[in-house]
C-alpha positions as CSV (number, residue, x, y, z in Angstrom):
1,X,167.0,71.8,136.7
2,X,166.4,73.0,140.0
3,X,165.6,70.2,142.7
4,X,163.9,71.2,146.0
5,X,163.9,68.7,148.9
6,X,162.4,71.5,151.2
7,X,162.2,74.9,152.4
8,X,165.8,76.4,151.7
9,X,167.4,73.0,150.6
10,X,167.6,73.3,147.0
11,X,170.0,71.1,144.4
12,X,170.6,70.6,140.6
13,X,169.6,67.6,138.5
14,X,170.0,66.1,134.9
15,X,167.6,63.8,133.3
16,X,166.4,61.9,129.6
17,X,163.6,59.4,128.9
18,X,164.6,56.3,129.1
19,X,161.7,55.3,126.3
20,X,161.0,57.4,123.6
21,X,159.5,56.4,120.1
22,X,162.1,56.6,117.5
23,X,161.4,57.3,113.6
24,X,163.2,58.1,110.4
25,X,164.7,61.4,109.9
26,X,162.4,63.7,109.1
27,X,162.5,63.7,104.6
28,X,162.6,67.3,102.4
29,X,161.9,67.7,99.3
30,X,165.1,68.6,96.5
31,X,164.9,70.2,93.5
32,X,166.6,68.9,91.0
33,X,166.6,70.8,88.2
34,X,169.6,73.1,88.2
35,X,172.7,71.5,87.9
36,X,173.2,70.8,91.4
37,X,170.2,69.7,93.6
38,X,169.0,72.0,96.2
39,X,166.7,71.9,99.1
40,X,163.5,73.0,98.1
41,X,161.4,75.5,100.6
42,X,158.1,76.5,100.7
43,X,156.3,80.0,101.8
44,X,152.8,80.4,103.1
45,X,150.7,83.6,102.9
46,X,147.6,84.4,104.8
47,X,145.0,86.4,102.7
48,X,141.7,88.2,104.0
49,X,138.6,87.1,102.9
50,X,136.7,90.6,102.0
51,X,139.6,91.8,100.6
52,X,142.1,89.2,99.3
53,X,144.7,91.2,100.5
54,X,148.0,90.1,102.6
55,X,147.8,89.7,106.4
56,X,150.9,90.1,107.8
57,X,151.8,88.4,111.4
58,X,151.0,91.6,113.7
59,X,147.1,91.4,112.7
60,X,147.1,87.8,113.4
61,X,145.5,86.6,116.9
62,X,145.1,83.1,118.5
63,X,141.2,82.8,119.0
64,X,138.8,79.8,120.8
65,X,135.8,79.3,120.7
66,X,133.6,79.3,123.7
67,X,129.6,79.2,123.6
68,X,129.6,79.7,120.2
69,X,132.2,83.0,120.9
70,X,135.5,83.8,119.0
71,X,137.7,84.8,122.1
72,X,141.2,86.1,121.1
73,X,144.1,86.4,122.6
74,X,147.4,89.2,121.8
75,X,150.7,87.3,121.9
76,X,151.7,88.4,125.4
77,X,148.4,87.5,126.9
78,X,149.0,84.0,125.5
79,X,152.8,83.6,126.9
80,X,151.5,84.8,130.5
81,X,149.0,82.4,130.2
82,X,151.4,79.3,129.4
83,X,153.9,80.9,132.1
84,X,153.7,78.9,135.4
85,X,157.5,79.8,136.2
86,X,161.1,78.0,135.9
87,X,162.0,74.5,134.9
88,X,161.6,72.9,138.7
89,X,161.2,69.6,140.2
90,X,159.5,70.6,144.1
91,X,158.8,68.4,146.7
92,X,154.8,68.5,148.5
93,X,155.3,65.6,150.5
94,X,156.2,61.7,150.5
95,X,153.8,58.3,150.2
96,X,154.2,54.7,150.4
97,X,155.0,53.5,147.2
98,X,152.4,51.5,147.5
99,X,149.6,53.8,147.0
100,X,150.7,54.6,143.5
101,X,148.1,53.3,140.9
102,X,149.3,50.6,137.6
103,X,146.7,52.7,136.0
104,X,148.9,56.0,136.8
105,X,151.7,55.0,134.4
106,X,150.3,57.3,131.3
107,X,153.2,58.9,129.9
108,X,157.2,58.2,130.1
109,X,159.4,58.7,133.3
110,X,163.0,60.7,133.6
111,X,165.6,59.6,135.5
112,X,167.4,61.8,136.7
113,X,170.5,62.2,138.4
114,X,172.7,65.0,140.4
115,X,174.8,67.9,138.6
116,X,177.2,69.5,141.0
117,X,177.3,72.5,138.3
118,X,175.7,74.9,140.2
119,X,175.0,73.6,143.7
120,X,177.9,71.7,145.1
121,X,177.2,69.2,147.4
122,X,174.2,68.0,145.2
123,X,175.6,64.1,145.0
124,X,175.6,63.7,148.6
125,X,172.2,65.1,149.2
126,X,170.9,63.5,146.3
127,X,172.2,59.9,147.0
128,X,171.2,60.4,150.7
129,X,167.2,60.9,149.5
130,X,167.6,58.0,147.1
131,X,168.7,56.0,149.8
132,X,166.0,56.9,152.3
133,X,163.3,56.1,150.0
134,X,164.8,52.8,149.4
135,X,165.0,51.6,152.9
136,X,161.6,53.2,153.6
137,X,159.5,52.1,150.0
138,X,158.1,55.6,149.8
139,X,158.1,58.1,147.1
140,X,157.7,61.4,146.8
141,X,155.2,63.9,145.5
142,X,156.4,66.6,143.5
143,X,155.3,69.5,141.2
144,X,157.4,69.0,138.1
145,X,157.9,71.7,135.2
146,X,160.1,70.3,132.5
147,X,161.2,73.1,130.7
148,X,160.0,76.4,129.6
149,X,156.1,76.7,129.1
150,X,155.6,73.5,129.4
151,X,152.5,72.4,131.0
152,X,153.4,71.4,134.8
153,X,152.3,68.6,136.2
154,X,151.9,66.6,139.2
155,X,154.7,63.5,139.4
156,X,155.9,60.6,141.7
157,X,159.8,61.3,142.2
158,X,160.5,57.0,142.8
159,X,163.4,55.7,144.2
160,X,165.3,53.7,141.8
161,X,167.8,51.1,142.7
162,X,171.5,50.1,140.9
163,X,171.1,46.5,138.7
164,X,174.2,44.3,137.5
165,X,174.0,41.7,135.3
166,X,175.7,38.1,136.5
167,X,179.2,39.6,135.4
168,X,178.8,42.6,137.8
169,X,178.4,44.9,135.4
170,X,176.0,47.7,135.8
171,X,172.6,47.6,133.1
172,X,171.0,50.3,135.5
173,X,172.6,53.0,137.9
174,X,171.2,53.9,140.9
175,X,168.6,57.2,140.7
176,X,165.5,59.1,141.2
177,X,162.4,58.3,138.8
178,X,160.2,61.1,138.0
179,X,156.6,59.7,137.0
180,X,154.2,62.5,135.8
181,X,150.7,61.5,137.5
182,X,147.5,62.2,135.7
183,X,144.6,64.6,136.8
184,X,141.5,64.5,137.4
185,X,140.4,65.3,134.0
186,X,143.3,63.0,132.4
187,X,141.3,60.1,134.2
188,X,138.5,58.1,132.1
189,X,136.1,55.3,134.0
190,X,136.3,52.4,132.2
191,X,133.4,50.7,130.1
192,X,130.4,48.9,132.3
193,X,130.6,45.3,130.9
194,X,130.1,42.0,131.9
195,X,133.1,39.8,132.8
196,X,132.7,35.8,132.9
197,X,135.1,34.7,135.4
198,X,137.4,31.4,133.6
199,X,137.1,28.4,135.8
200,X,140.3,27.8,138.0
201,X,141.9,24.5,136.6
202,X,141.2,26.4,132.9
203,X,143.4,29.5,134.6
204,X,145.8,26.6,135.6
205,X,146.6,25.2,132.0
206,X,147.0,28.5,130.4
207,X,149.7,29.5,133.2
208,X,151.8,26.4,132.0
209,X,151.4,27.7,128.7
210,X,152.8,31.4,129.6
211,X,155.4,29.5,131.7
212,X,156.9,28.1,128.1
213,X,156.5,31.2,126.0
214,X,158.7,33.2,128.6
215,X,161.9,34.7,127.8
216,X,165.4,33.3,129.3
217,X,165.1,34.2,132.9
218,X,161.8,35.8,132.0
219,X,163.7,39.3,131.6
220,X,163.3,41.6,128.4
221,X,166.8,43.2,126.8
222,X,166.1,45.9,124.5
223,X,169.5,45.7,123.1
224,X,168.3,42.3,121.7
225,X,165.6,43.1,119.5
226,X,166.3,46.8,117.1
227,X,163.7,48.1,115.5
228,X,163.2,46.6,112.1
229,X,161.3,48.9,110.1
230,X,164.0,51.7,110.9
231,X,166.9,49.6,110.9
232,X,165.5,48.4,107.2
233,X,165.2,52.6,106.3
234,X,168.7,53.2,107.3
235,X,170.2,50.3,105.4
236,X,168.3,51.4,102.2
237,X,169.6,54.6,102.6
238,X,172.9,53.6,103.3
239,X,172.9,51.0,100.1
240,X,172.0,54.5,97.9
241,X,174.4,57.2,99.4
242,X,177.0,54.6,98.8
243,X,175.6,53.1,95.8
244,X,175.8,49.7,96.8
245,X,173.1,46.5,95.9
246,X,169.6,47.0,97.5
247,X,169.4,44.5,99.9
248,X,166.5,42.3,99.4
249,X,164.8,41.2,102.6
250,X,165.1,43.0,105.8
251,X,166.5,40.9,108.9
252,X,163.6,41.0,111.2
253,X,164.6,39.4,115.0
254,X,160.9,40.2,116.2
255,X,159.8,37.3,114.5
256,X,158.4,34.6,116.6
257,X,160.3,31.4,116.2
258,X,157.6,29.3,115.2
259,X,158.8,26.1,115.2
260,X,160.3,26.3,118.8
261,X,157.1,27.7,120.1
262,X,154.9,24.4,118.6
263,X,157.5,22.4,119.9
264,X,157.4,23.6,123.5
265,X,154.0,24.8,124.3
266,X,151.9,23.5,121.5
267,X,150.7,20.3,123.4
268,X,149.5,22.7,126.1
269,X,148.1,25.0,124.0
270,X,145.8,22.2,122.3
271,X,145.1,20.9,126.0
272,X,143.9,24.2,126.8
273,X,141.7,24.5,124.0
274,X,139.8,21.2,124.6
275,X,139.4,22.5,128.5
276,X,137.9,26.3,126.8
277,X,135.6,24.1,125.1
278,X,134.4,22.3,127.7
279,X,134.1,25.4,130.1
280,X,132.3,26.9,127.3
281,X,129.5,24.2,126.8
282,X,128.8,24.1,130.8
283,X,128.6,28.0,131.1
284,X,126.3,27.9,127.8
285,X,123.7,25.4,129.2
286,X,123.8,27.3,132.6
287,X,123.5,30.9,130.9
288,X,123.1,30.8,127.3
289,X,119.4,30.2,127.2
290,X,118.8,32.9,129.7
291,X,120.7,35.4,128.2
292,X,119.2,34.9,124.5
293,X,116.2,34.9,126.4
294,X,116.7,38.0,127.6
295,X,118.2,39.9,124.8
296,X,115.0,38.3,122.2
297,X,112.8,40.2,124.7
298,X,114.8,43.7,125.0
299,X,114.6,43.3,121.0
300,X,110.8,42.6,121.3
301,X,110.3,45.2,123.2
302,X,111.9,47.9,121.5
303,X,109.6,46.7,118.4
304,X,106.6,46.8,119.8
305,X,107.1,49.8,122.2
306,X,106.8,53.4,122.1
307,X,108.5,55.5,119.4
308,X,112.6,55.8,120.4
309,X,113.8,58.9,121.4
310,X,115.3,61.2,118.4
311,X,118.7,61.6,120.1
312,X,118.8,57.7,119.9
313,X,116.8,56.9,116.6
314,X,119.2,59.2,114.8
315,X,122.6,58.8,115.7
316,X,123.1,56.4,112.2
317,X,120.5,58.1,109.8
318,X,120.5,61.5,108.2
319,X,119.3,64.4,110.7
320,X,116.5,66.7,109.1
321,X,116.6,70.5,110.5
322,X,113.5,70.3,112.3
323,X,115.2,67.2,114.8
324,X,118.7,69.2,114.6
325,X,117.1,72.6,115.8
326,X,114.8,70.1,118.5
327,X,118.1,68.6,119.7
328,X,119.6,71.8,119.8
329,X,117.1,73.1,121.8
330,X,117.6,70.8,124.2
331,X,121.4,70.4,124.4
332,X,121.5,67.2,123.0
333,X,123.9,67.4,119.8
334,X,127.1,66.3,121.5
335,X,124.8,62.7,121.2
336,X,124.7,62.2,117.8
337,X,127.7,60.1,116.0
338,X,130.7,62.1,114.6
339,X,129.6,61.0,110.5
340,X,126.0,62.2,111.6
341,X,127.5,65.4,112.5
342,X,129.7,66.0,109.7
343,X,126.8,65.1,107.0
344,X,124.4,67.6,108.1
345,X,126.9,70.2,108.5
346,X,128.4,69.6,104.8
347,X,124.5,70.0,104.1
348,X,124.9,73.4,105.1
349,X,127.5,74.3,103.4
350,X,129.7,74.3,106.6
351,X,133.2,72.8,106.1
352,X,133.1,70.0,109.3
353,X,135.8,70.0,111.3
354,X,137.8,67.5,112.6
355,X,137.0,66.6,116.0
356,X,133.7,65.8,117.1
357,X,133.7,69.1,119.8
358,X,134.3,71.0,117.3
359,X,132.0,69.7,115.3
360,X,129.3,70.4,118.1
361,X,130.7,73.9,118.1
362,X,129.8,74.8,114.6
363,X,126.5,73.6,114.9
364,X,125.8,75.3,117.5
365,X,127.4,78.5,116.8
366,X,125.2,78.0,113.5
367,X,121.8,77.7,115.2
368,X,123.0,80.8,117.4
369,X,123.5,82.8,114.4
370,X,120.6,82.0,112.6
371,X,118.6,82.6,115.7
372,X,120.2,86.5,115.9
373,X,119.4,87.2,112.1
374,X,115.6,85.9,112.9
């Protein structure tokens, strides 16, 4: 991949994940009934529905929907649409490290590293950056396109630094992080609630109690702990290919050690508790009757007030067509409850679909096309 620093000062880069979820081989099905077994494949066909004839692939378009419009799209329309150029990694400027978010840490980095394959002199260039951002504690802002037609994205390119372990061996070389930063429309405000603050010496006895449950030197190693649900697969499928015994119980090393944990923390842990329920008691007698108090008359008042509003009232009872075509009216479907939804649609002989968007879609697409035969 192409790495530009700045105008005219271009190098190459390799990268991987680092973390990526990793599951069984993917199964097939085998037929078994000739005298050898064989791979079994399947065939899909695509039939119209006036005719019940075959569609073949050229009369087939991609299609959205879009106020309650089919919109469709030929094949090369669609690849210059997902086109935003070549693979590249480019520089927009440089921040303080600081500035960068926790919450920005939605999807997995790349390291990457320099390729002298087609730009010599990338190493030196590339270990020189590294180095800067090190001694400085800034990172980089980059546009970042992976591969081809992928979606681009903004990213942090951070500096990362080498790590030995105490024999002076190398667990993690020295490179360039490339974080992937959401968008605006990536980012979701979290829930208005109420949070009751724990008292400080409560805070103090459950940091003793993290302090015993840490691992040695408080650092996690991977290469300690493999996965056991696909280690267990493999060694089944291993025991059959070679016809060996089944093994009988998977050897699971995520398993807490029980017995070690009562033994060191479990004295704290009990400590803790008696301190909760203490904190509890005072915070109740200072705002438990004032809080019932307050939800009793909420609930009163919602009893004895006026009639609740039909977006509301309905969102977990069965919606007639009169307060569907009201709501719709009003642009107030996308407010009713996803099984709401999905009943009134079966109702109408419309097969729901699966998200709740689309879901809003069909209804409205059916109130639009109702309202053209009228």
């Amino acid at each position: 991949m192409a790495f530009e620093i700045g105008p005219g000062l271009k190098i190459t880069v390799k990268g991987y994940i680092i973390l990526k979820h990793q599951e069984p081989a993917r199964s097939s099905y085998v037929d078994i009934s000739g005298e050898k077994p064989q791979i079994a494949t399947g065939s899909s066909t695509l039939l119209a529905d006036d005719t019940a004839r075959t569609v073949e692939k050229v009369e087939v378009r991609k299609a959205y929907k879009f106020g309650g419009d089919t919109i469709s799209f030929s094949k090369e329309e669609m690849a210059k649409m997902r086109n935003f150029g070549d693979p590249v990694l480019r520089i927009i400027g440089f921040k303080p490290l600081s500035m960068l978010p926790s919450w920005a840490a939605y999807r997995p980095s790349t390291f990457i590293y320099p390729s002298e394959e087609e730009v010599i002199g990338s190493t030196r260039v590339f270990s020189a950056l590294q180095q800067k951002l090190v001694k400085d504690q800034k990172m980089g802002l980059a546009w970042f396109i992976p591969r081809r037609n992928a979606v681009p994205a903004l990213a942090a390119v951070m500096p990362g630094e080498e790590k030995v372990d105490n024999e002076g061996v190398q667990v993690m070389p020295p490179g360039l992080w490339v974080h992937p930063l959401p968008f605006a429309d990536d980012v979701r405000q979290p829930p208005d609630v109420s949070v009751v603050r724990s008292p400080n010496d409560l805070t103090d006895k459950m940091r003793v109690v993290i302090q015993q449950l840490q691992l040695p030197k408080g650092i996690y190693d991977a290469h300690k702990y493999p996965n056991p649900s696909l280690q267990w697969f493999y060694r089944i499928l291993q025991a059959m290919a070679l016809e060996e015994e089944l093994p009988e119980q998977p050897e699971d090393k995520t398993v807490p050690r029980h017995k070690q944990i009562h033994k060191r923390a479990g004295p704290y842990v009990l400590d803790w508790g008696e301190a909760l329920e203490a904190a509890y008691q005072v915070w109740a007698q200072q705002n438990g009757g004032i809080r019932t108090a307050t939800g009793a008359a909420k609930r009163g008042t919602a009893a004895a007030g006026s009639k609740p509003d039909a977006k509301k009232a309905k969102t977990d009872d069965v919606m007639t067509d009169e307060e569907m075509k009201k709501l719709h009216q009003k642009n107030g479907i996308g407010k009713l409850t996803v099984p709401v939804l999905k009943s009134w649609a079966q109702s109408k002989g419309i097969k729901p679909a699966g998200k709740k968007a689309d879901l809003v879609d069909q209804i409205t697409a059916y109130f639009e096309t109702k309202m053209e035969v009228d």
